[in-house]
Structure formats: C-alpha cells, structure tokens
PyMOL Python script that loads the backbone (N, CA, C, O; Angstrom):
from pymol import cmd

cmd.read_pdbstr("""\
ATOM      1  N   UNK A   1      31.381  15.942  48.097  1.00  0.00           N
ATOM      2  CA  UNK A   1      29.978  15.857  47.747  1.00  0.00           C
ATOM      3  C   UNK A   1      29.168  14.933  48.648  1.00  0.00           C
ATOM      4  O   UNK A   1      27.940  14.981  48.725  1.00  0.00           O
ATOM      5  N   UNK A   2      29.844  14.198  49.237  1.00  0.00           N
ATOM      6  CA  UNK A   2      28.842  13.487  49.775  1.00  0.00           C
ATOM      7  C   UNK A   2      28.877  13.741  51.367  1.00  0.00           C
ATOM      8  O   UNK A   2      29.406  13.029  52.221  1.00  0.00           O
ATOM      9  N   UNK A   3      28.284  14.755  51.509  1.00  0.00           N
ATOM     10  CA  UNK A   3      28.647  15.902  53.044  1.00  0.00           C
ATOM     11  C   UNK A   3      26.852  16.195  53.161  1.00  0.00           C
ATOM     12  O   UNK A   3      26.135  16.453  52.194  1.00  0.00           O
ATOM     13  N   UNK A   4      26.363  16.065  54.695  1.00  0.00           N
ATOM     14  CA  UNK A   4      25.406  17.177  54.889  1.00  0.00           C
ATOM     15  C   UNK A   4      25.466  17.727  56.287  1.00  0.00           C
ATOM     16  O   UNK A   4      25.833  17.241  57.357  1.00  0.00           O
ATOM     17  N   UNK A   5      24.673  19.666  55.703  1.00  0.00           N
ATOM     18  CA  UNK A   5      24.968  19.790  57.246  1.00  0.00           C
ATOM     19  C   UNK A   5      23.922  19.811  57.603  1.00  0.00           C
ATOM     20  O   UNK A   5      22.899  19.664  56.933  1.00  0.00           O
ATOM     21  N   UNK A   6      24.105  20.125  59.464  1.00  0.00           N
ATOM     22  CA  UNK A   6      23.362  20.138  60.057  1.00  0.00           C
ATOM     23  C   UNK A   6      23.676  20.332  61.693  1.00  0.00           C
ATOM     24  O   UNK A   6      24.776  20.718  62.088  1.00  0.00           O
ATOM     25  N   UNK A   7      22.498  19.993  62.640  1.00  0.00           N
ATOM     26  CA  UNK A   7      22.808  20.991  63.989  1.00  0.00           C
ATOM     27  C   UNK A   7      22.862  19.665  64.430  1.00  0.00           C
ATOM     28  O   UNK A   7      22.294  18.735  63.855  1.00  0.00           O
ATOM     29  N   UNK A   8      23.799  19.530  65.834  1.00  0.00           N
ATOM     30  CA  UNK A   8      23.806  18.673  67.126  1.00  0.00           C
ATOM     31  C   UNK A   8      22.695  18.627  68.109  1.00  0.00           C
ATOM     32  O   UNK A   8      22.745  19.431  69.040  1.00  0.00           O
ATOM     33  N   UNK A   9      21.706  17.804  68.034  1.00  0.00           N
ATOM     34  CA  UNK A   9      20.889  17.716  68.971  1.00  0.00           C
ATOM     35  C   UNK A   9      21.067  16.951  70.160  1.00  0.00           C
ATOM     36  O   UNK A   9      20.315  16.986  71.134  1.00  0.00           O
ATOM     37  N   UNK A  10      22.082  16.267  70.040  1.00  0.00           N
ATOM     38  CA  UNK A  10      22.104  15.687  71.233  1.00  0.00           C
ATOM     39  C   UNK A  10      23.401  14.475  71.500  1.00  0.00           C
ATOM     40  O   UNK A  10      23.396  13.352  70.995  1.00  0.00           O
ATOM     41  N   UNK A  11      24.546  15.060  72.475  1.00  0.00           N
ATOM     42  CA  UNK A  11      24.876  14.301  72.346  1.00  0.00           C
ATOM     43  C   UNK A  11      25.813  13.252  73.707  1.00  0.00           C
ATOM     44  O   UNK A  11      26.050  13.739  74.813  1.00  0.00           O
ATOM     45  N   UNK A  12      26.240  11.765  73.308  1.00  0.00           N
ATOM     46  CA  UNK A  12      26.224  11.084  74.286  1.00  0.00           C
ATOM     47  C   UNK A  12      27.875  10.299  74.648  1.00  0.00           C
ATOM     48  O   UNK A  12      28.534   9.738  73.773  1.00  0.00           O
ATOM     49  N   UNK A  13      28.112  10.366  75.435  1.00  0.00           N
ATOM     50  CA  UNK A  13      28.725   9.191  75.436  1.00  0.00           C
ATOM     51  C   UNK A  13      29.034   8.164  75.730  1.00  0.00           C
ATOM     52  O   UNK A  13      28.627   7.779  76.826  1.00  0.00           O
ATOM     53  N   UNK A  14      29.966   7.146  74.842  1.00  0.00           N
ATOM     54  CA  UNK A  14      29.323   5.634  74.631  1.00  0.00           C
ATOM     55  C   UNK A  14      30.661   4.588  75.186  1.00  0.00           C
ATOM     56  O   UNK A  14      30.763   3.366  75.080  1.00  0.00           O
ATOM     57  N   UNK A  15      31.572   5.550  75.780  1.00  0.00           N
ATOM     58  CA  UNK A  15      32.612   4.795  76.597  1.00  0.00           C
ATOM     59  C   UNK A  15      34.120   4.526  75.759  1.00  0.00           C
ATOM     60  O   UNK A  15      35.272   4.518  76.193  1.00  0.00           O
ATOM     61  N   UNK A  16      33.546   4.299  74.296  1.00  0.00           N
ATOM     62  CA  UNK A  16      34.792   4.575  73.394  1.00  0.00           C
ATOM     63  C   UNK A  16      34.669   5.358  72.393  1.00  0.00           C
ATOM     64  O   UNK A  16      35.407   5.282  71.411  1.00  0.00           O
ATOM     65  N   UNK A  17      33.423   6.476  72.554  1.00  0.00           N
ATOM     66  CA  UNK A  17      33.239   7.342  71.322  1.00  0.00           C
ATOM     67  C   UNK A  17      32.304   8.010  71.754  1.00  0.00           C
ATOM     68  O   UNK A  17      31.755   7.457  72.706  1.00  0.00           O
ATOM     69  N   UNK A  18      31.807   9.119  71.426  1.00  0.00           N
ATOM     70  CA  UNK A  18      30.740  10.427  71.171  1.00  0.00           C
ATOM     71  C   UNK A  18      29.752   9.837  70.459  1.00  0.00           C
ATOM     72  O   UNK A  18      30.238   9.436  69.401  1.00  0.00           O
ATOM     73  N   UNK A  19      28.420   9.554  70.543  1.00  0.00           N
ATOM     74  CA  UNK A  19      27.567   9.662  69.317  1.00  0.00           C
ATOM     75  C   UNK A  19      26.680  10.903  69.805  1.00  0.00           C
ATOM     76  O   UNK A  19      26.127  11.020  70.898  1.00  0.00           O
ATOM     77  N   UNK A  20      26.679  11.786  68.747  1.00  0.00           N
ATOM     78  CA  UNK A  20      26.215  12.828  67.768  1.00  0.00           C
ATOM     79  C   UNK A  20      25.039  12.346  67.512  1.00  0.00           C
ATOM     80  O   UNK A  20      24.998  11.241  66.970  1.00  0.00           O
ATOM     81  N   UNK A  21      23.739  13.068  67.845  1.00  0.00           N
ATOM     82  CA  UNK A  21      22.618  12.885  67.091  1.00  0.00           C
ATOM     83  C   UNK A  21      22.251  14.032  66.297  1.00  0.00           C
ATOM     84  O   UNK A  21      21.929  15.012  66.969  1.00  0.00           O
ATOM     85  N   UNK A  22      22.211  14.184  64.902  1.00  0.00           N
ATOM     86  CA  UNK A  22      23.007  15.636  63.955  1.00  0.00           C
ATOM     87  C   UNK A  22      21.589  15.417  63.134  1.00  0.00           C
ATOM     88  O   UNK A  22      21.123  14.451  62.531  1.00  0.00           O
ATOM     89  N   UNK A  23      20.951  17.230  63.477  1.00  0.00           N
ATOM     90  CA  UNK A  23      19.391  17.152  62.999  1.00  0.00           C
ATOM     91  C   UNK A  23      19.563  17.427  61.418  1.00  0.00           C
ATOM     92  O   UNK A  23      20.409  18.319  61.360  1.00  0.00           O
ATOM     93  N   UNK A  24      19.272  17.179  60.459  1.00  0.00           N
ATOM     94  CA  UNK A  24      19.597  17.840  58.947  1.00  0.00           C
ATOM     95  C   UNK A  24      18.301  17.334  58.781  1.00  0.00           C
ATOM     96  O   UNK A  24      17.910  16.167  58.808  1.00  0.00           O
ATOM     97  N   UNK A  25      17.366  18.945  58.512  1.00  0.00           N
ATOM     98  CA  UNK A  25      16.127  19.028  58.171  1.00  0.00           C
ATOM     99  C   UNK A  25      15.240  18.257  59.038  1.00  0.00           C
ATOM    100  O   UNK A  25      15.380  18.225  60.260  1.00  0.00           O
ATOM    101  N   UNK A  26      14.421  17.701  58.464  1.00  0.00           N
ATOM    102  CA  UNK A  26      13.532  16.480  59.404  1.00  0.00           C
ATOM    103  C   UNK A  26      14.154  15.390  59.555  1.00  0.00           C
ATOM    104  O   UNK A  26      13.621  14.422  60.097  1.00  0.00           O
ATOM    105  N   UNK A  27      15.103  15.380  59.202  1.00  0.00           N
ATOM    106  CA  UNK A  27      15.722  13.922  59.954  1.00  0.00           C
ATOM    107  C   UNK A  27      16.896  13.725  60.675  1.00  0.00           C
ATOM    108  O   UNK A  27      17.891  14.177  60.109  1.00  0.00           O
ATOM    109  N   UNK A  28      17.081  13.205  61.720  1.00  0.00           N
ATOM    110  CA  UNK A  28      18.107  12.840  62.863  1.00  0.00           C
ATOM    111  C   UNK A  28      18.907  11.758  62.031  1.00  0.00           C
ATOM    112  O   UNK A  28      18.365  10.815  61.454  1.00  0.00           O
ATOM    113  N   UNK A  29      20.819  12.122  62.048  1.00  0.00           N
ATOM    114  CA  UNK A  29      21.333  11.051  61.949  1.00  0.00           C
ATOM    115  C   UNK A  29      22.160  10.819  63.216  1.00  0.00           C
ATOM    116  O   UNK A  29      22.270  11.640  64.127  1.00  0.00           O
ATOM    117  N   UNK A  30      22.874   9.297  63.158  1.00  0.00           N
ATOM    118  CA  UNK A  30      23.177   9.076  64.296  1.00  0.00           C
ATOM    119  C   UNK A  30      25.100   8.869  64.198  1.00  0.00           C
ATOM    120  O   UNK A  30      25.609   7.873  63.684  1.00  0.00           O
ATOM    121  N   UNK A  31      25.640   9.630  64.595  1.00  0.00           N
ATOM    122  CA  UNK A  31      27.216   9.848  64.238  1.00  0.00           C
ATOM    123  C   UNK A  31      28.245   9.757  65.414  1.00  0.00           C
ATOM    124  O   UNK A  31      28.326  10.657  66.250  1.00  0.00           O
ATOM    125  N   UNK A  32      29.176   8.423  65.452  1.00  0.00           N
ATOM    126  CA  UNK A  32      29.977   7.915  66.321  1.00  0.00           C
ATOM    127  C   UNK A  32      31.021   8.861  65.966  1.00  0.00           C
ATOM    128  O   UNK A  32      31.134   9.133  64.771  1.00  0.00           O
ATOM    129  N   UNK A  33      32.025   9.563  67.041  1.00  0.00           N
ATOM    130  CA  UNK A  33      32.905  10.402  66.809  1.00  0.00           C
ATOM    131  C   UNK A  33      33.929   9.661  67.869  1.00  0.00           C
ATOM    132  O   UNK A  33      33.436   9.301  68.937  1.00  0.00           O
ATOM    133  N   UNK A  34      35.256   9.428  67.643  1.00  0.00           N
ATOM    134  CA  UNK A  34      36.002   8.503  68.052  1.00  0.00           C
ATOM    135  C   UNK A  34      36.485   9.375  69.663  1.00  0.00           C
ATOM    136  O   UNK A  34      36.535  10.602  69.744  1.00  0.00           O
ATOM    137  N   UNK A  35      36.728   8.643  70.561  1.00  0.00           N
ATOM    138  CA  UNK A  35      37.181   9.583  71.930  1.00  0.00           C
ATOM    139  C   UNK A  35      37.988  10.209  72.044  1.00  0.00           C
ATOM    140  O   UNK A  35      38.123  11.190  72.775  1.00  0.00           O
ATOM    141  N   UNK A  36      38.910   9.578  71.080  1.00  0.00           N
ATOM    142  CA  UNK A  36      40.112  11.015  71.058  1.00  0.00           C
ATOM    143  C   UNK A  36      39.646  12.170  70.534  1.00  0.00           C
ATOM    144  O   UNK A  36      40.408  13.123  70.702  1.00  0.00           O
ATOM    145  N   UNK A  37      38.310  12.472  69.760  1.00  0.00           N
ATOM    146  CA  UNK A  37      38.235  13.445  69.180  1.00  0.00           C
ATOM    147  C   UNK A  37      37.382  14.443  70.166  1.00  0.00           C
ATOM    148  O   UNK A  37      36.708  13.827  70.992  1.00  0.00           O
ATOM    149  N   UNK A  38      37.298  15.743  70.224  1.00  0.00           N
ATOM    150  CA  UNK A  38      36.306  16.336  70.718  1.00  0.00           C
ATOM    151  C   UNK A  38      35.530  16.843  69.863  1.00  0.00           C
ATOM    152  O   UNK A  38      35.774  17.486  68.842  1.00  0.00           O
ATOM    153  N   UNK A  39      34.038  16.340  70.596  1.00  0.00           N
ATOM    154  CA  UNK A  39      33.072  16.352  69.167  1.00  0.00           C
ATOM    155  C   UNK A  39      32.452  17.998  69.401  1.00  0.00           C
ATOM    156  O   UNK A  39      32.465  18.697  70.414  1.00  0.00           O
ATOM    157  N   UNK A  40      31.977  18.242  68.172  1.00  0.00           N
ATOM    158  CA  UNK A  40      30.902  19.173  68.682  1.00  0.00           C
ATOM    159  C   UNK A  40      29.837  19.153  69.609  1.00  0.00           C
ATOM    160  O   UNK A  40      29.208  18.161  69.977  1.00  0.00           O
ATOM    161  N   UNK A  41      29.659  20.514  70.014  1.00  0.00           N
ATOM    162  CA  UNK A  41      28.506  20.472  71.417  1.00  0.00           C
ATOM    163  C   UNK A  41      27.008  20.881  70.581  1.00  0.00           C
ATOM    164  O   UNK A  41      26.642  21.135  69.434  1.00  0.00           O
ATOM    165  N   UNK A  42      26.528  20.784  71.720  1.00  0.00           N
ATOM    166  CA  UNK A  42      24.670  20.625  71.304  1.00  0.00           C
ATOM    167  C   UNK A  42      24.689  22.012  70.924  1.00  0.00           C
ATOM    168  O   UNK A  42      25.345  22.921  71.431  1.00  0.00           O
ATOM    169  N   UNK A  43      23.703  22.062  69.751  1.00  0.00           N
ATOM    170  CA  UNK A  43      23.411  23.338  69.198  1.00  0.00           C
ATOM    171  C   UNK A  43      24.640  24.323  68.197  1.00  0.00           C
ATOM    172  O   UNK A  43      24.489  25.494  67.849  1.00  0.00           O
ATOM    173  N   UNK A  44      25.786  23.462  67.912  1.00  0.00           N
ATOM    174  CA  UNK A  44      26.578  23.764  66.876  1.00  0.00           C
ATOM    175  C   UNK A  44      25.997  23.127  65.499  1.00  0.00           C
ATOM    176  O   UNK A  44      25.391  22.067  65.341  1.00  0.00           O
ATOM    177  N   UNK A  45      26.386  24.142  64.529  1.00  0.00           N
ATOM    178  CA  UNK A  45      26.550  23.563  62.965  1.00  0.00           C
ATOM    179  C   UNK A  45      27.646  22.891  62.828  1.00  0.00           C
ATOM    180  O   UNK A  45      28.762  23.282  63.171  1.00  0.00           O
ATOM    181  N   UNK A  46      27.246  21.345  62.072  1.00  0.00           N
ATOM    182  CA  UNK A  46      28.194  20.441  61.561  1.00  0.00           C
ATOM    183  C   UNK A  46      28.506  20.228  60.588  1.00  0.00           C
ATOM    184  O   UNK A  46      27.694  20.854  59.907  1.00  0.00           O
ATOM    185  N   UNK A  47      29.639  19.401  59.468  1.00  0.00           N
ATOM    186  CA  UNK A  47      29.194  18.606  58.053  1.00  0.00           C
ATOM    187  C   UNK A  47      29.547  17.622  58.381  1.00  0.00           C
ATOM    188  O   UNK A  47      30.625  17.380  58.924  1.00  0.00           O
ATOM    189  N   UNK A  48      28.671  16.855  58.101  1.00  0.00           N
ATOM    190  CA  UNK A  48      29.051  15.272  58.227  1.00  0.00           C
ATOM    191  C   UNK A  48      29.345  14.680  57.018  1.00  0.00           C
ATOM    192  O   UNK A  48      28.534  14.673  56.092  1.00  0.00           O
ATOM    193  N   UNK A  49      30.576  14.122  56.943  1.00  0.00           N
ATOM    194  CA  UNK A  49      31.158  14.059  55.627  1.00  0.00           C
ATOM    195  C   UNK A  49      31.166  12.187  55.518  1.00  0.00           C
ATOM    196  O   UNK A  49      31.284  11.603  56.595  1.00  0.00           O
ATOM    197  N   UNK A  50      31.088  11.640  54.701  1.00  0.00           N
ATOM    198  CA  UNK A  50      31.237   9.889  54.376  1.00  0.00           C
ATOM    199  C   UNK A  50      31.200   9.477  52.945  1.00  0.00           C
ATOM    200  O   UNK A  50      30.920  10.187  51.979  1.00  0.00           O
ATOM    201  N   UNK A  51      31.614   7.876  52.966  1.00  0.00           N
ATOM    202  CA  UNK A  51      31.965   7.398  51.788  1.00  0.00           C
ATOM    203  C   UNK A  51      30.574   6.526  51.970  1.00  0.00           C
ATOM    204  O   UNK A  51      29.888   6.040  52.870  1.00  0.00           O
ATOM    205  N   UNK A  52      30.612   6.686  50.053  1.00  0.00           N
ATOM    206  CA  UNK A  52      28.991   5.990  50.236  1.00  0.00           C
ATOM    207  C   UNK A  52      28.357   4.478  50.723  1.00  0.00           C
ATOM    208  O   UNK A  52      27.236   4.068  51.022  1.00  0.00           O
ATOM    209  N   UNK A  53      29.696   3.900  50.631  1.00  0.00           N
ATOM    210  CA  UNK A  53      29.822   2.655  50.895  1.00  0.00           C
ATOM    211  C   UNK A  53      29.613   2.526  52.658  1.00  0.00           C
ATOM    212  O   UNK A  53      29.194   1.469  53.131  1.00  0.00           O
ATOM    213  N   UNK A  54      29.886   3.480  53.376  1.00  0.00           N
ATOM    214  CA  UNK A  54      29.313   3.650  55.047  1.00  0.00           C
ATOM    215  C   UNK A  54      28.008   4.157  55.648  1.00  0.00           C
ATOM    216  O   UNK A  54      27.637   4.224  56.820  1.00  0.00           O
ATOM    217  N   UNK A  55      27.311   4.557  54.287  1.00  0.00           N
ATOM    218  CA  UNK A  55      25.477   4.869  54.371  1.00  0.00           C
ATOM    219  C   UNK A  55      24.899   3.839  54.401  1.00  0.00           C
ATOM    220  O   UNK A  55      25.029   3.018  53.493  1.00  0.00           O
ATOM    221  N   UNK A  56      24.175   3.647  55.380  1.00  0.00           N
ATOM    222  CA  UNK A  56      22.978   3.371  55.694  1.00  0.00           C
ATOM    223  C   UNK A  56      21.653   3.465  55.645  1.00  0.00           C
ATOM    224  O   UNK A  56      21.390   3.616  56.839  1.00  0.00           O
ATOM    225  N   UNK A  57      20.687   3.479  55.103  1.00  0.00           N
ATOM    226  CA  UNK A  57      19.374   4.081  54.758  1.00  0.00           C
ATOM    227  C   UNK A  57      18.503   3.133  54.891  1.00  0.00           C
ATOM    228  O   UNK A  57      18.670   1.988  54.469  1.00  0.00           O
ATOM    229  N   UNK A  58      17.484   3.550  55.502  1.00  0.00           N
ATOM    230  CA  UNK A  58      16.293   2.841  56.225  1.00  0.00           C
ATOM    231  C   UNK A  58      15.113   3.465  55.593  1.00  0.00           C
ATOM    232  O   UNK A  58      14.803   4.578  55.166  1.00  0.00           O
ATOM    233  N   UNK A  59      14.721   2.604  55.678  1.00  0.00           N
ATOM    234  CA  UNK A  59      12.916   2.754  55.284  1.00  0.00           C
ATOM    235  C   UNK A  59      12.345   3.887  56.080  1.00  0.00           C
ATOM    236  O   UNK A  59      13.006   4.390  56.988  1.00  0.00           O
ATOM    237  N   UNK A  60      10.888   4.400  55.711  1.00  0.00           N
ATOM    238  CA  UNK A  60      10.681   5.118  56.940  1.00  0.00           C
ATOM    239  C   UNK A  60      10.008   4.045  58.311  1.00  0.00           C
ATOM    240  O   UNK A  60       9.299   3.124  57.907  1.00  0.00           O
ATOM    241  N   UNK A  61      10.149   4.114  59.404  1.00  0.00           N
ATOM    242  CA  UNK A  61       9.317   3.083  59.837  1.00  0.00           C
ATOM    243  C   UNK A  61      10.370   2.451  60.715  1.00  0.00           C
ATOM    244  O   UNK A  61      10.112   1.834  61.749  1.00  0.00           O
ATOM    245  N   UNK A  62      11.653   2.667  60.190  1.00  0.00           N
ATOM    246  CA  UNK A  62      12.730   1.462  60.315  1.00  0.00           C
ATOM    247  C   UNK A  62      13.084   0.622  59.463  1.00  0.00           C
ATOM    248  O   UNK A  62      12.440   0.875  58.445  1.00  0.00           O
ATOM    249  N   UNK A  63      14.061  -0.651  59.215  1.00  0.00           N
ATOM    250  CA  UNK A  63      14.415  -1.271  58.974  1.00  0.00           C
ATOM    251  C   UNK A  63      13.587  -2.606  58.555  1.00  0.00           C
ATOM    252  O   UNK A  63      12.931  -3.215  59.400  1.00  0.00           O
ATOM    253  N   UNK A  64      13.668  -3.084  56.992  1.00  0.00           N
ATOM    254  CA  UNK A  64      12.858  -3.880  56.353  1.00  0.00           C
ATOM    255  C   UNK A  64      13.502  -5.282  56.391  1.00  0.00           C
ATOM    256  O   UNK A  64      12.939  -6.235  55.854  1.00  0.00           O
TER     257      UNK A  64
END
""", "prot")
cmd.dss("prot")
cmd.show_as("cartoon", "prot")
cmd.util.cbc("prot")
cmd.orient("prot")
C-alpha cells in the first residue's frame, strides 16, 4: 500500500547510485537507486514502493 506509480523523467548519476526523478501526476519525486541496480530508463512506468517512516514531505514552496 504504500506504492505510487509513475513515469521516469529524468535520470542521473550520482557516482554511488541512480537518482530517478519519477513524475506521479504533478509532482516529481526524487529516488536514489543503488549502483548495483539497473534502474529504469527515461520514459518507463515505475512503482515506487517505501516504508512510511522513509517519507519525506515538504511544504509546497519547499521546506519549513
């Protein structure tokens, strides 16, 4: 349940990991994928799956 999907807009890498910028609806999240893994490519469907205790949620605006 605590999964959303969404498309790969863009993604980078960061020397010890993939970050995933994964569009779900109007909003971009930002998803470290470890180097051993091969992440999905730009313009695939994803689920990004987590424990709630690893969410993050920001204001709109940014960070309060």
């Amino acid at each position: 349940p605590n999964a959303l999907r969404g498309t790969v807009a863009e993604r980078q890498w960061r020397g010890d990991a993939h970050r995933l910028h994964v569009r779900v609806g109007d909003h971009l999240l930002l998803v470290d994928v470890p180097g051993s893994a091969e992440p999905a490519g730009v313009g695939e469907d994803v689920t990004v799956g987590f424990a709630p205790d690893d969410a993050v949620l920001l204001a709109r605006g940014g960070a309060t």
